[in-house]
C-alpha positions in Angstrom: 14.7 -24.8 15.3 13.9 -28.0 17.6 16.5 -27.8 20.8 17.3 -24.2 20.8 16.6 -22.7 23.8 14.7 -19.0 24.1 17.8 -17.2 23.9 19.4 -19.1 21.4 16.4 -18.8 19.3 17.0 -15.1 19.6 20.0 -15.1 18.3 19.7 -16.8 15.9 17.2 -14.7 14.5 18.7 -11.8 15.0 22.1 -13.3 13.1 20.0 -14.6 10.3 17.1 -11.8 9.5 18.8 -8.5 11.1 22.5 -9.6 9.9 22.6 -8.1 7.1 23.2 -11.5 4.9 20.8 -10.4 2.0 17.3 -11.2 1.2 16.3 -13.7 3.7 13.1 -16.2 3.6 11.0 -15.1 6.2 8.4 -17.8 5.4 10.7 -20.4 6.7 10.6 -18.7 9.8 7.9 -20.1 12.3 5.7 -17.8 13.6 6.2 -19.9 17.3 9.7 -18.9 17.1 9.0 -15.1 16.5 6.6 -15.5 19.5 9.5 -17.0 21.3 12.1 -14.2 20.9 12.0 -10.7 21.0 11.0 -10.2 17.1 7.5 -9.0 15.8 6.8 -9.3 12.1 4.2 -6.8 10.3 3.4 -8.2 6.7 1.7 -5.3 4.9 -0.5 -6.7 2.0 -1.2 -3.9 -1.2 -3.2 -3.0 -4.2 -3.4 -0.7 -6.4 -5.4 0.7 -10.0 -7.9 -2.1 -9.3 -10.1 0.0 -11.7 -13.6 -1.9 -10.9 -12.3 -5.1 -12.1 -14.4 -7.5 -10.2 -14.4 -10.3 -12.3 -11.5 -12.3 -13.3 -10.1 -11.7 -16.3 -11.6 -14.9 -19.1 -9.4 -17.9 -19.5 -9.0 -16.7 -23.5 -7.8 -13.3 -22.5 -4.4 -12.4 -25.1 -2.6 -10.7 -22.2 -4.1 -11.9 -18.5 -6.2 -15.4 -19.2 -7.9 -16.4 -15.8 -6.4 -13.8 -13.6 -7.4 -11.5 -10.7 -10.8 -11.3 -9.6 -11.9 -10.2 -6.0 -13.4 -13.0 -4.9 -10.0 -15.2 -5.6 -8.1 -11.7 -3.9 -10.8 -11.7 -0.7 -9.7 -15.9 -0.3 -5.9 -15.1 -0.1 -6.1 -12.0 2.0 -8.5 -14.3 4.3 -5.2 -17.3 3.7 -2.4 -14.4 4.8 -4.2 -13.1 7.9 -5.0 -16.9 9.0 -1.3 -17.3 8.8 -0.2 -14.1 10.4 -1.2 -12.0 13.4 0.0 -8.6 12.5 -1.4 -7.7 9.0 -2.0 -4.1 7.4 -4.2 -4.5 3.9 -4.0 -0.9 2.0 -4.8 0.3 -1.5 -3.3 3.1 -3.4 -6.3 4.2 -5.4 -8.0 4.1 -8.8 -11.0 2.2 -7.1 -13.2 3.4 -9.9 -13.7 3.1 -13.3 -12.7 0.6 -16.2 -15.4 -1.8 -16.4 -19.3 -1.7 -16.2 -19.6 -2.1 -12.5 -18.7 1.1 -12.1 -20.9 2.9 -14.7 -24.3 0.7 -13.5 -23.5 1.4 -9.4 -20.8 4.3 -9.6 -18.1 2.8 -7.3 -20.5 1.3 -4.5 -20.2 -2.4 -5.6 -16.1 -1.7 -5.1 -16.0 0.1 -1.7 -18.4 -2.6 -0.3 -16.2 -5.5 -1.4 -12.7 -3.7 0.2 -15.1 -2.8 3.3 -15.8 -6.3 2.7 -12.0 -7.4 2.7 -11.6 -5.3 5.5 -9.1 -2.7 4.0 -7.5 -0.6 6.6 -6.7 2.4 4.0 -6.3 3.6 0.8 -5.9 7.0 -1.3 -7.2 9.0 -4.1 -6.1 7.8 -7.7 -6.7 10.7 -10.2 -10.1 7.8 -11.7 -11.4 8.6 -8.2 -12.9 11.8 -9.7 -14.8 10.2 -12.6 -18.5 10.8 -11.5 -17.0 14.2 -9.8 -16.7 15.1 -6.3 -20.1 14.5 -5.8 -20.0 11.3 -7.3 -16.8 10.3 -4.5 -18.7 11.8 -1.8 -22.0 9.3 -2.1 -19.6 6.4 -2.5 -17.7 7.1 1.1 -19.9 6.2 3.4 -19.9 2.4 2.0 -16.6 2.1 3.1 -15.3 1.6 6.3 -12.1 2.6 6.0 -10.7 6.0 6.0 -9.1 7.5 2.8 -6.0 9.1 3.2 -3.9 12.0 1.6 -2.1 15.1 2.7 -1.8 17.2 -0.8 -5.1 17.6 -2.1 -7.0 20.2 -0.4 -10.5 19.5 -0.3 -11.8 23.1 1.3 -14.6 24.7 -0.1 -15.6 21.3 -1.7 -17.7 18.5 -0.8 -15.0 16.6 -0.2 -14.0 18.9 2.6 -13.4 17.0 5.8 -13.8 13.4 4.2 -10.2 12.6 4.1 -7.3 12.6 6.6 -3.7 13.1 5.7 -2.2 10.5 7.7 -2.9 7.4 10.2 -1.8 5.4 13.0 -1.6 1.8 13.0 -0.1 -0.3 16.5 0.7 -3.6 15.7 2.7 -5.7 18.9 3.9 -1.8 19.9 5.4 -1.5 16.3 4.2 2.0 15.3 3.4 2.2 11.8 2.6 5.7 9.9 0.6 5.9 6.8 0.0 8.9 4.7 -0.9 9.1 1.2 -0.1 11.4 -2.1 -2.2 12.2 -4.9 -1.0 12.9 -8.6 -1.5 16.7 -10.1 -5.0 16.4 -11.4 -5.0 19.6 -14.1 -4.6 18.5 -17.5 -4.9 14.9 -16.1 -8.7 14.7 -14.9 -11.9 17.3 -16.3 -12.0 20.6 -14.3 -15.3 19.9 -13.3 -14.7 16.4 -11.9 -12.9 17.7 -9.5 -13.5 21.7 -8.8 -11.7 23.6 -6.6 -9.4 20.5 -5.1 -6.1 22.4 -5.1 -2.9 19.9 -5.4 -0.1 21.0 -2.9 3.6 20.3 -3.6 4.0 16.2 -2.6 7.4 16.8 -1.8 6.9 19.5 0.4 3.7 18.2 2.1 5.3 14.6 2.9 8.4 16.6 4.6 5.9 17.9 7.0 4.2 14.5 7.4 7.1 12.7 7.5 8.7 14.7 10.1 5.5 15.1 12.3 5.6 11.1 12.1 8.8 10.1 13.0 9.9 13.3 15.6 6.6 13.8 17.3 4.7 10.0 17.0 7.9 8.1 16.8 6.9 5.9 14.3 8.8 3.0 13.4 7.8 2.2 10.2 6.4 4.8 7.4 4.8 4.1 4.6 3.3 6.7 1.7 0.5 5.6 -0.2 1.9 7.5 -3.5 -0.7 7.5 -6.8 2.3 9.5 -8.1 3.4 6.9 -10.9 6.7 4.7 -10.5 8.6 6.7 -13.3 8.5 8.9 -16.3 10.8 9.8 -19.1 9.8 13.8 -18.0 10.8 15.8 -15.3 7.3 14.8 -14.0 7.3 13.9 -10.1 7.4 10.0 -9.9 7.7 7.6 -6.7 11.8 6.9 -8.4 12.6 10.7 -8.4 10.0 11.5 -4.6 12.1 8.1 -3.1 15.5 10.5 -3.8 14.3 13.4 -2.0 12.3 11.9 0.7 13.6 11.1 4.4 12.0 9.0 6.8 9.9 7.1 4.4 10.5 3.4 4.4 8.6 2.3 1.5 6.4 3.6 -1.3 3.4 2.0 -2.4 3.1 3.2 -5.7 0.2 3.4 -8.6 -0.9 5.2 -11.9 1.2 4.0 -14.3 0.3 -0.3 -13.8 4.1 -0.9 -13.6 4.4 -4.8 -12.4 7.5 -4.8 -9.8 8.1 -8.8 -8.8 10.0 -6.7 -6.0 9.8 -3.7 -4.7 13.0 -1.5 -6.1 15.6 -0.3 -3.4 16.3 3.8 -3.9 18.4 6.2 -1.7 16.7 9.1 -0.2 18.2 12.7 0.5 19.9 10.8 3.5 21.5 7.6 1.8 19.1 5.5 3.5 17.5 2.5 1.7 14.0 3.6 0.8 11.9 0.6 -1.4 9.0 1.5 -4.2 6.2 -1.2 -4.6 3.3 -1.6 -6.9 1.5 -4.4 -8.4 0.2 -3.6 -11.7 -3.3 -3.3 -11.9 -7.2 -4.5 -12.2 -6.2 -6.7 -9.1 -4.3 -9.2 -11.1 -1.7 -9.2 -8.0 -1.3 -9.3 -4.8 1.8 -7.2 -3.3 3.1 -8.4 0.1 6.0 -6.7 2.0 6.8 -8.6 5.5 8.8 -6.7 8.1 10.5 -8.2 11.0 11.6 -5.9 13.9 13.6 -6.6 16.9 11.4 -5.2 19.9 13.8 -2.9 21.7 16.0 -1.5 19.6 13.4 -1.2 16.7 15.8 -2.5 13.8 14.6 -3.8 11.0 14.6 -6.6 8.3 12.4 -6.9 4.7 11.4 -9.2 1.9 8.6 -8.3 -0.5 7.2 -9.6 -3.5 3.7 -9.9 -5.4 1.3 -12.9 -5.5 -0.3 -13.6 -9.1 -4.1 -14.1 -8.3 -4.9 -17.5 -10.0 -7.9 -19.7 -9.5 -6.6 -21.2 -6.1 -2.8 -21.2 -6.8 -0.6 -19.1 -5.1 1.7 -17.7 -7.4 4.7 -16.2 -6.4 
C-alpha cells in the first residue's frame, strides 16, 4: 500500500474489506494502514470444553498426537496480542473436569493459568458443577475474570451474586456486548451438584439481553457465550436452532458438544441477518480467532474467522 495517500488508503479499505467481495484476508492488511484510515479491527480469540487438559496431548496419541497444551496456548495468545492492539480472549466453559488436575486441586490449577492468560470472560459449562456449587464457589476467587451468564439463577445458592449476565468491553470506541448461556442442567448434571440453580428459557433471556444491549448500550458488536451445543438430532435447543430465533447477536461462541468448526457457520436469525456459530472442539487442542474490522462512523462491519491447531510452535491454520 506504498504511495497511497490517507484517503486513498481509506478507500481502498473500505472497497476491499466492507465491499462485500467475500471472505477477505485481513492478515494482509497492515495494521499501519488501519491506523491510517478510519477502520479499527477487534480480533476476538476463544476456547471452549478445555476440560483440565493442561498437558499436551503425547506424540503417540491415536486421535490428537502432540497437540494443545496451555503452555503452547499461553505462547500464541501472548504472539496474537503482540500483533494486535484490540484483542478480546473469552471461554465458553467446561473449565473443570477430565483429567487428574482437576480431581488433585479441583479446578484451581485451571482458573490460575486463564487468570494467568489473562481471560477477559467465560461462562458456565454444565462440568462446572462437578465438585458442586460449593466446589465452583472456592475456585472463583483465583480467577480474575468475571463469569458470565443470564439463565441460571443462582438465588438462594452460594453461587448467588458470583456471576453477571452480561459485560462491556470498549475497544477504539467499538462497543462490544458479551453475555453468556448455560445448557439445562436436569437430567444432564446430579441434583445435588448444582441445588436450587434454576435454568430460565435461553431464548427468552437473550431477547432481554440482546435488546438491553443494542437499544439502551448501543453496542456494536454482540457476542453470546452459548454452552448450548452446536446441534442435535432432537428438538433440543442448540446454538444452529437459538442462531434462527435470535436478533441482534452477531456471533455465537458455542461448546458442549466438541464440534471442530475450521470456520465459524453463517445462520439467519428471526430478522434474515447473518448471524455466525463458532467453536473449537475441545481439551484446548485449538485456538478459535474471529477478526472484525469496523469502519469508525458508520459502524459497518467486515469478518474472517477460523481456528489455530495448537502444535509445538507451529501455527496451524
Amino acid at each position: 500500500m506504498e504511495g497511497l495517500s490517507m484517503n486513498n488508503r481509506r478507500d481502498f479499505l473500505k472497497k476491499t474489506v466492507l465491499g462485500g467481495a467475500g471472505m477477505f484476508a485481513f492478515s494482509a492488511i497492515p495494521n499501519e494502514a488501519l491506523a491510517m484510515s478510519d477502520m479499527v479491527k477487534i480480533t476476538i480469540l476463544h476456547t471452549n470444553d478445555v476440560h483440565s487438559h493442561i498437558d499436551p496431548f503425547p506424540d503417540n496419541d491415536p486421535k490428537y498426537p502432540g497437540l494443545g497444551g496451555a503452555v503452547r496456548r499461553a505462547a500464541m495468545i501472548k504472539k496474537i496480542r503482540s500483533e494486535e492492539k484490540n484483542v478480546l480472549l473469552l471461554d465458553v466453559g467446561d473449565v473443570f473436569q477430565g483429567t487428574p488436575y482437576f480431581n488433585m486441586y479441583g479446578g484451581e490449577l485451571e482458573m490460575k493459568l486463564m487468570s494467568m492468560m489473562e481471560y477477559d470472560a467465560s461462562t458456565i459449562g454444565n462440568h462446572d458443577f462437578d465438585n458442586g456449587l460449593d466446589g465452583l464457589v472456592k475456585q472463583l476467587p483465583m480467577a480474575n475474570f468475571p463469569f458470565i451468564t443470564c439463565n441460571y439463577d443462582f438465588s438462594d445458592t452460594p453461587m448467588e451474586d458470583k456471576t453477571i449476565p452480561h459485560k462491556i468491553f470498549i475497544k477504539e470506541g467499538i462497543k462490544i456486548g458479551v453475555f453468556g448461556l448455560g445448557i439445562e442442567l436436569e437430567g444432564l448434571v446430579d441434583k445435588k451438584m448444582y441445588g436450587k440453580t434454576l435454568y430460565l428459557d435461553p431464548i427468552q433471556k437473550a431477547a432481554e439481553v440482546t435488546h438491553y444491549l443494542k437499544n439502551s448500550r448501543k453496542c456494536d458488536l454482540i457476542i453470546c457465550l452459548s454452552h448450548l451445543g452446536f446441534k442435535y438430532q432432537n428438538k433440543k435447543i442448540s446454538d444452529i436452532e437459538f442462531a434462527k430465533h435470535s436478533k441482534n447477536i452477531d456471533i455465537i461462541l458455542g461448546a458442549h458438544t466438541h464440534t471442530f468448526l475450521d470456520t465459524p457457520v453463517s445462520c439467519r436469525n428471526i430478522d434474515g441477518k447473518e448471524v455466525l456459530v463458532a467453536q473449537v472442539g475441545w481439551a484446548g487442542i485449538r485456538l478459535g480467532r474471529v477478526d472484525y474490522i469496523f469502519e469508525k462512523n458508520s459502524k459497518q462491519k467486515a469478518v474472517e474467522g477460523y481456528s489455530i491447531k495448537i502444535f509445538e510452535k507451529l501455527i496451524v491454520i
